[in-house]
ZADO-1210 file (C-alpha; in nm, 4 decimals, padded with zeros to 6 digits):
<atoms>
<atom x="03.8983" y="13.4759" z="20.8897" code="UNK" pos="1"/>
<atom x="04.2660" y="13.4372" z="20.9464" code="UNK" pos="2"/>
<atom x="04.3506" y="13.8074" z="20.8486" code="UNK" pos="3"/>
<atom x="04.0695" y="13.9145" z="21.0849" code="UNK" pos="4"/>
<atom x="04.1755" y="13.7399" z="21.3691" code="UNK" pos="5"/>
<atom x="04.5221" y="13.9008" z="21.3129" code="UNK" pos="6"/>
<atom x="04.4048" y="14.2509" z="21.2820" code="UNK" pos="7"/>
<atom x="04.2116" y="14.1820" z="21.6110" code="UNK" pos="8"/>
<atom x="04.5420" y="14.1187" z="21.7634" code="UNK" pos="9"/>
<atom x="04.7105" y="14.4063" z="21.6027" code="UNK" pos="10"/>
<atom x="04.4659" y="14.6888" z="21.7380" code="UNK" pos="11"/>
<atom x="04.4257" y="14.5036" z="22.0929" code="UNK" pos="12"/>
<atom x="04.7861" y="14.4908" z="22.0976" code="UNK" pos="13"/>
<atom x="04.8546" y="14.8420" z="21.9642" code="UNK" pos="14"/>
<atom x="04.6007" y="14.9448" z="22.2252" code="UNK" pos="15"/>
<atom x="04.7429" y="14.7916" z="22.4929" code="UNK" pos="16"/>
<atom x="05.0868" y="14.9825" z="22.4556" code="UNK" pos="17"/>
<atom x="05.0173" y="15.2839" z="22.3546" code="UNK" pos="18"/>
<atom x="04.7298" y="15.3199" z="22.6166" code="UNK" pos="19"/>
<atom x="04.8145" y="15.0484" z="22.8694" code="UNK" pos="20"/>
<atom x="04.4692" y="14.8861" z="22.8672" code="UNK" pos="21"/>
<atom x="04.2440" y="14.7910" z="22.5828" code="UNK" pos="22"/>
<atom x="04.3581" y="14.4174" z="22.5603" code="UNK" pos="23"/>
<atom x="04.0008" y="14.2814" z="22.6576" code="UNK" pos="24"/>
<atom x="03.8088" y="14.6066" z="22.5712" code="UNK" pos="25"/>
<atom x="03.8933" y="14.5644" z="22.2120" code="UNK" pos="26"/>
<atom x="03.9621" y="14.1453" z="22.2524" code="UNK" pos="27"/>
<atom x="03.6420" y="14.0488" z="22.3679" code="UNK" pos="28"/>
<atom x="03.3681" y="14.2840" z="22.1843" code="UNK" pos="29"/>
<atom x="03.5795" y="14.1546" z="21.8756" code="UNK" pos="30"/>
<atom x="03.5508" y="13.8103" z="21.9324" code="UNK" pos="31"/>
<atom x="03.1770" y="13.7916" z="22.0300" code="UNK" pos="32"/>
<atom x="03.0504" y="14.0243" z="21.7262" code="UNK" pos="33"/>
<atom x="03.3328" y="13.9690" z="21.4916" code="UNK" pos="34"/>
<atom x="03.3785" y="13.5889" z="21.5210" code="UNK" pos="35"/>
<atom x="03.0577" y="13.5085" z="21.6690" code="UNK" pos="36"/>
<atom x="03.2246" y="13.3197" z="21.9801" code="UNK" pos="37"/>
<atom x="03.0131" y="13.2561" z="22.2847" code="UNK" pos="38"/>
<atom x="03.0790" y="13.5298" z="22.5700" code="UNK" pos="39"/>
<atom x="03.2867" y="13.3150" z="22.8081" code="UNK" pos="40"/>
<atom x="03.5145" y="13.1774" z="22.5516" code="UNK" pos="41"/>
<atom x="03.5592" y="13.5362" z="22.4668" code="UNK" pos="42"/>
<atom x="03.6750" y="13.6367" z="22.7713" code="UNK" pos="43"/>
<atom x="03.8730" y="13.3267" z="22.8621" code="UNK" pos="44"/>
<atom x="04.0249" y="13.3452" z="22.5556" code="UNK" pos="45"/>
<atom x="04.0978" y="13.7192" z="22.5693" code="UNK" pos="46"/>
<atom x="04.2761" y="13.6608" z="22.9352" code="UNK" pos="47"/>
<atom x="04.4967" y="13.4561" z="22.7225" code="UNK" pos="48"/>
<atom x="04.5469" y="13.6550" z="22.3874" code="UNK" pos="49"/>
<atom x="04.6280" y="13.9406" z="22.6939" code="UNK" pos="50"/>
<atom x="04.9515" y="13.7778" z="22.7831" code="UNK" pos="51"/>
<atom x="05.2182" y="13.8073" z="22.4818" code="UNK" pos="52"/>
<atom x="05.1050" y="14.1694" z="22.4939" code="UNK" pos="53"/>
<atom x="05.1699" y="14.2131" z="22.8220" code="UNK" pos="54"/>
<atom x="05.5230" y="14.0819" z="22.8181" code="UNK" pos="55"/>
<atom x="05.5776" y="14.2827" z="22.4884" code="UNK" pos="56"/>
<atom x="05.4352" y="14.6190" z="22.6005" code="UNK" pos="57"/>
<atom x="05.6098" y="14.5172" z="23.0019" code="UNK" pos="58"/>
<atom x="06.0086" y="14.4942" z="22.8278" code="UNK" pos="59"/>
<atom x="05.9399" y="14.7957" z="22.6689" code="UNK" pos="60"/>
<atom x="05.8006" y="14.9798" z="22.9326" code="UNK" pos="61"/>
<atom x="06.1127" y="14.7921" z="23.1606" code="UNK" pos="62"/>
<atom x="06.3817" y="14.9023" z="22.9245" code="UNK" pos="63"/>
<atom x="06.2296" y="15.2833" z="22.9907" code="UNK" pos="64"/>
<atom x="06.2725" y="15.2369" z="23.3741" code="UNK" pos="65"/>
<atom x="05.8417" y="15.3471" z="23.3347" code="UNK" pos="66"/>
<atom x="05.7583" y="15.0690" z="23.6156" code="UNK" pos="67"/>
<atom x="05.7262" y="15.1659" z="23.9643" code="UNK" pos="68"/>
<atom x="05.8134" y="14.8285" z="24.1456" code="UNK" pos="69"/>
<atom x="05.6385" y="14.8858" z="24.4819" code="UNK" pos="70"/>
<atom x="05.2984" y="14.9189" z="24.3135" code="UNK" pos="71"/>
<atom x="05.3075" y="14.6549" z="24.0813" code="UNK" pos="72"/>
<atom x="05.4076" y="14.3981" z="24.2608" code="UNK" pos="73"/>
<atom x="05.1303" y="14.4039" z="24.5525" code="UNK" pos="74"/>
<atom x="04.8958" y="14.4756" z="24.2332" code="UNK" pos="75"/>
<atom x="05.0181" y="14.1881" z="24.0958" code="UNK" pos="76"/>
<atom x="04.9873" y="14.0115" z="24.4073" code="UNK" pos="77"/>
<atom x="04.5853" y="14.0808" z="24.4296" code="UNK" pos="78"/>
<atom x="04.6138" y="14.0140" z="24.0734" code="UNK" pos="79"/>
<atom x="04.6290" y="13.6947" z="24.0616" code="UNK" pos="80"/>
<atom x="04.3416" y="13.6564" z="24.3764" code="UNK" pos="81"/>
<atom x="04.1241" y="13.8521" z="24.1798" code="UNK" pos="82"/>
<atom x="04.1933" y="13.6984" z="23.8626" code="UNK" pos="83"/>
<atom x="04.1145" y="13.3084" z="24.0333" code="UNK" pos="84"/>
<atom x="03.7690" y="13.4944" z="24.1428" code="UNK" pos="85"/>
<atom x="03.6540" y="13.6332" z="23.8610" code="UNK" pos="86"/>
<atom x="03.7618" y="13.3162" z="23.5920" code="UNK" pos="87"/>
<atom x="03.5269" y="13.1360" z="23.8989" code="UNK" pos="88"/>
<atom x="03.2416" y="13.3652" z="23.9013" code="UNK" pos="89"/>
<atom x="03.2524" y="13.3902" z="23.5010" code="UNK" pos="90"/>
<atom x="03.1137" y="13.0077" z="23.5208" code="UNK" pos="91"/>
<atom x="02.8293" y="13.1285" z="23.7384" code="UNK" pos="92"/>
<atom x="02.6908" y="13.4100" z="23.5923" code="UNK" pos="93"/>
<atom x="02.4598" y="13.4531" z="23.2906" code="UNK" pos="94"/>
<atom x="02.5528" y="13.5641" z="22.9462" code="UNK" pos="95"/>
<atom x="02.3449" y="13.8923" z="23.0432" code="UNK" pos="96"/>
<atom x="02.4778" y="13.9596" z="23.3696" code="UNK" pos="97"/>
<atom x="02.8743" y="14.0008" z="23.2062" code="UNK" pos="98"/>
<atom x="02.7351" y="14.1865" z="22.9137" code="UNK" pos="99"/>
<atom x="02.5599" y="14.4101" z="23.1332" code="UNK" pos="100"/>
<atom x="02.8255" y="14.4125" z="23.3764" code="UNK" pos="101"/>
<atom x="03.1141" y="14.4871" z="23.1167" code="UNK" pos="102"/>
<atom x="02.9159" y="14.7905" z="22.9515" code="UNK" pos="103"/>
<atom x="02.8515" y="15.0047" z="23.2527" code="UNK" pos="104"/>
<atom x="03.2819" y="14.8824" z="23.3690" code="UNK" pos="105"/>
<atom x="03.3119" y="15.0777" z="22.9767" code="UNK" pos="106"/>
<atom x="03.0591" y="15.3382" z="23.0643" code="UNK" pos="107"/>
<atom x="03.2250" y="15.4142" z="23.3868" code="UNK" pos="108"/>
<atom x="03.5609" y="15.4030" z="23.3167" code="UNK" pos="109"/>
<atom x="03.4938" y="15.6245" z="22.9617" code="UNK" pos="110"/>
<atom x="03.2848" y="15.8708" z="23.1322" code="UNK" pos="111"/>
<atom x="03.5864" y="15.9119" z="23.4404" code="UNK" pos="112"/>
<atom x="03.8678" y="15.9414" z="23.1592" code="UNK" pos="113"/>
<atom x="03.6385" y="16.1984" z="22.9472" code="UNK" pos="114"/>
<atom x="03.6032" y="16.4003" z="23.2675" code="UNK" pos="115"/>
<atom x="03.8857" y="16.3834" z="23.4719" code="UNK" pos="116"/>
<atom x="03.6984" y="16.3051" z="23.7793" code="UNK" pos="117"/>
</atoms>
């Protein structure tokens, strides 16, 4: 169980910096089908696991002068708004609704990046 959750971490993470994303599109399927944890603690839990990543992939990226200031910080900035929202809206909605919601988010965002439009 312990070498799972670690090799959870190690894709997500891997993932995450060589792609810039894939933190909770690798986190949370993992820990719902994987571990068997409950939807919302998967994604609460996956905002979390997100972090030391983050910071990781963000000094490398630093070092490489790779971040274009401007941009991230007013992204940040709605960041965090949209971040309050959606933690709040995560307690209201069923189980179904995110799972639904968070497969067509993959669907789109796969079918955009397969495309190029």
């Amino acid at each position: 169980n312990m070498i799972i959750k670690i090799l959870i971490g190690l894709l997500s993470g891997f993932v995450s910096g060589l792609f810039a994303a894939g933190g909770g599109m690798i986190v949370v399927p993992a820990l719902i089908h994987l571990l068997k944890i409950e939807d919302a603690k998967a994604r609460a839990t996956s905002v979390f696991v997100i972090l030391p990543m983050v910071v990781a992939s963000g000094i490398f990226y630093y070092n490489s002068n790779y971040i274009d200031w401007g941009i991230a910080i007013k992204c940040a900035i709605g960041g965090i708004f949209g971040g309050y929202l959606g933690s709040k809206l995560l307690k209201k909605l069923p189980t179904k609704v995110l799972q639904i919601a968070f497969t067509c988010f993959l669907i789109y965002v796969s079918t955009k990046m397969i495309f190029n439009c």
